[in-house]
C-alpha positions in Angstrom: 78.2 -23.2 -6.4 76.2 -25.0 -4.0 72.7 -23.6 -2.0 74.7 -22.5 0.8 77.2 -20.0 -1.3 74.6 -18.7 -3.3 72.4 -17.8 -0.6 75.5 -16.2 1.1 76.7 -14.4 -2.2 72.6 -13.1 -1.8 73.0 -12.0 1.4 76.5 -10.1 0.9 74.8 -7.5 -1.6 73.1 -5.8 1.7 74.4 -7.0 4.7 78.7 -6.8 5.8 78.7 -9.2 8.8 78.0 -12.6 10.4 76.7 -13.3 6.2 78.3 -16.7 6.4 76.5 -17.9 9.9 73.2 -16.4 8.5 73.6 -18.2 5.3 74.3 -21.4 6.8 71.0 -20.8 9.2 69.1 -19.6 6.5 69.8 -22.8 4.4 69.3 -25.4 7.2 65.8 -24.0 8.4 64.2 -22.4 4.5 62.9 -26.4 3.9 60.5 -26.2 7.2 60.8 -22.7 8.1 61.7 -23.5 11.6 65.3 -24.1 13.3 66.2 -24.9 16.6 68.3 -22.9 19.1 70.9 -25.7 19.5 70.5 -26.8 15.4 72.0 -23.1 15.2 74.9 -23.1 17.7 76.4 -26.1 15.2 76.0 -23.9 12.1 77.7 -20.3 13.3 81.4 -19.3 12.1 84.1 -19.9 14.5 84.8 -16.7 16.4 81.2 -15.4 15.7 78.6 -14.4 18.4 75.4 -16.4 18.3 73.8 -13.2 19.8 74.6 -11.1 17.2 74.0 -13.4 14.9 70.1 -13.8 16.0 70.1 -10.1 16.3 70.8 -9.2 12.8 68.3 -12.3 11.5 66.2 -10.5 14.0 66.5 -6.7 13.0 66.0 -7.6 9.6 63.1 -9.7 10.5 64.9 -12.6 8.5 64.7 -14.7 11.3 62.1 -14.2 14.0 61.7 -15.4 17.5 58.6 -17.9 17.9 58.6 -17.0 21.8 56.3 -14.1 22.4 55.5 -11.6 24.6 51.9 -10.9 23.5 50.6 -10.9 19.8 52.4 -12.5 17.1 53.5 -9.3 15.9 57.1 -8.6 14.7 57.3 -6.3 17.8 56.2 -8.4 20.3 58.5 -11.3 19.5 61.0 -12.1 22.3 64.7 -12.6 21.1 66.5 -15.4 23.8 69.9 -16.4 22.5 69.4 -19.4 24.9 68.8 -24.0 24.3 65.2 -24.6 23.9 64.6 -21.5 21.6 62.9 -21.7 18.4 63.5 -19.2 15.6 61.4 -19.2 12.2 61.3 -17.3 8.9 58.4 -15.2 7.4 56.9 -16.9 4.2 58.2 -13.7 1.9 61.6 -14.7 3.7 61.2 -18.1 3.0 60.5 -17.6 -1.0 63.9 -14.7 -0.9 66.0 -17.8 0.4 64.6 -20.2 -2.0 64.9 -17.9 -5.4 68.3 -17.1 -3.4 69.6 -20.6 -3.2 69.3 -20.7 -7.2 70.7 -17.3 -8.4 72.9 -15.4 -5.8 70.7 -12.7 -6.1 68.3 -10.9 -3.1 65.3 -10.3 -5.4 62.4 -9.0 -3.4 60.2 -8.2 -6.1 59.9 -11.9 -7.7 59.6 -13.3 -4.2 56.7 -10.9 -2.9 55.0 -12.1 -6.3 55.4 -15.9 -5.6 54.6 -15.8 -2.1 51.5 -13.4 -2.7 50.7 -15.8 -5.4 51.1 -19.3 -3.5 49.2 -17.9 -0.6 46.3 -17.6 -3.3 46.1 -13.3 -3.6 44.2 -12.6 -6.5 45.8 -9.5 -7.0 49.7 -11.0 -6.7 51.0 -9.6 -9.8 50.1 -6.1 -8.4 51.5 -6.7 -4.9 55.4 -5.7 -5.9 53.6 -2.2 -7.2 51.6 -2.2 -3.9 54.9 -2.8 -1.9 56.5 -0.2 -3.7 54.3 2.2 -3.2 54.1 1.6 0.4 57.9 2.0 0.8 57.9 5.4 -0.9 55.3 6.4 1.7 56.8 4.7 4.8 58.5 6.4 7.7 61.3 4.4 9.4 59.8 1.2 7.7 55.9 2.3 8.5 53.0 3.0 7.2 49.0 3.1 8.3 46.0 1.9 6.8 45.0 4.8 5.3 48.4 4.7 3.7 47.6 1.4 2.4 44.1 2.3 1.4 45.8 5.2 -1.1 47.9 2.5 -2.1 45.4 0.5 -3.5 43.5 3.3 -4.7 46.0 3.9 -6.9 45.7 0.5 -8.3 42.5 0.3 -8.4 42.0 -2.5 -5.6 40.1 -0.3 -2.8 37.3 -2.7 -2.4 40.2 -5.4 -1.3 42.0 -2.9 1.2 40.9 -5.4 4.2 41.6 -8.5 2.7 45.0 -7.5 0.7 46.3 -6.5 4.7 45.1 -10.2 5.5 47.4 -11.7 3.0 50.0 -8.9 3.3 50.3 -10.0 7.0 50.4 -13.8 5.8 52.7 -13.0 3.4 55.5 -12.1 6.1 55.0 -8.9 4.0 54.1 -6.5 6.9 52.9 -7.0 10.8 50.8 -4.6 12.9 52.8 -2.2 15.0 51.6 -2.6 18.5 54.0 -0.4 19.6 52.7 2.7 17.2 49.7 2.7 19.5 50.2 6.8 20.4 50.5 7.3 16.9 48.0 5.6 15.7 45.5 6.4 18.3 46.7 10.0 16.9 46.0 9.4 13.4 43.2 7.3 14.2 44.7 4.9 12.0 46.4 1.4 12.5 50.5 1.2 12.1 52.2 -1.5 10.4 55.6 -2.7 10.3 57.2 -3.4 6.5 59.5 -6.5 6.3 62.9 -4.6 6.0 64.4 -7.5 4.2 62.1 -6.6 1.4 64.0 -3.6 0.6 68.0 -3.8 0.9 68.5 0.0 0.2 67.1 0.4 3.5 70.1 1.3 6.7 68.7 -0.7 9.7 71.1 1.2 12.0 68.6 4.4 11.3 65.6 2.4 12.8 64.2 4.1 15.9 66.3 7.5 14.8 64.3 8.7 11.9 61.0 10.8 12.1 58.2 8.3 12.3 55.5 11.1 12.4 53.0 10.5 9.6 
């Protein structure tokens, strides 16, 4: 089975449509992490919306705009279906396509630890347990810092709460939530945004429905 079918095969464990325009996308760009507007408009299915294709890379946060509106954060990004456009992947999104391209298999786990461990973390082999414990505590795919800070706690890696966000952010693993700012002015906390991709389980139709109050 070639890169293309695998990654495909990947891809069809969590998501139902537009997986064979993705897969071809996600293919073409995983080498330099980057594709082109028009590079993608030769790769979608017949019969298949560019638009909604870009969306779903998009709400997954598979494949992000570069365009922005302010910060580089997830949130700010500004999705044009339009020739000039360039669209890129998070480094954890990245690693899930290579290790996906080999197996057929969408395993977050063993690509949080690669990327965490390429990107020189210290701590990598604790990072899937970190992630973990951040998903159990997240509300619609959220969590604070003093959330994260338990989260180390627990694993003994408080001192490093500062610098594990750093590489967390690098990672593709999470982005700041801008658009938390009521919340987190509330709680006095920062937001941040986990990558959804890193957990299939999760419904993205129920983003922006479910309680986010922390």
């Amino acid at each position: 089975m070639n890169k293309q079918k695998q990654i495909e095969k990947a891809l069809s464990s969590f998501l139902r449509e537009y997986v064979s325009s993705l897969a071809r996308i996600l293919n073409a760009a995983v080498e330099k992490r980057r594709i082109s507007y028009e590079e993608i408009e030769k790769l979608i299915a017949p019969r298949e919306d560019i638009e909604e294709v870009l969306l779903l890379g998009y709400d997954w946060r598979i494949l992000l705009p570069v365009r922005s509106s302010k910060s580089m954060e997830w949130g700010d990004r500004v999705l044009l279906p339009l020739p000039g456009e360039i669209y890129e992947l998070p480094n954890v999104v990245r690693y899930l396509v290579w290790e996906a391209a080999g197996s057929g298999i969408w395993e977050p786990e063993r690509a949080v630890a690669v990327v965490a461990r390429e990107m020189g973390e210290p701590a990598w082999a604790q990072v899937p347990r970190l992630v973990e414990i951040l998903e159990d505590n997240a509300k619609g795919m959220h969590v604070t810092a003093v959330q994260i800070k338990k989260a180390c706690r627990a694993l003994d890696l408080e001192d490093r709460v500062d610098s594990l966000i750093a590489d967390l952010k690098a990672c593709g693993i999470l982005s700041p939530a801008l658009g938390y700012l009521p919340e987190a002015a509330k709680k006095r906390t920062p937001v941040y945004e986990l990558n959804p991709s890193l957990f299939p389980r999760y419904n993205i139709s129920h983003r922006g429905t479910e309680n986010t109050e922390f």
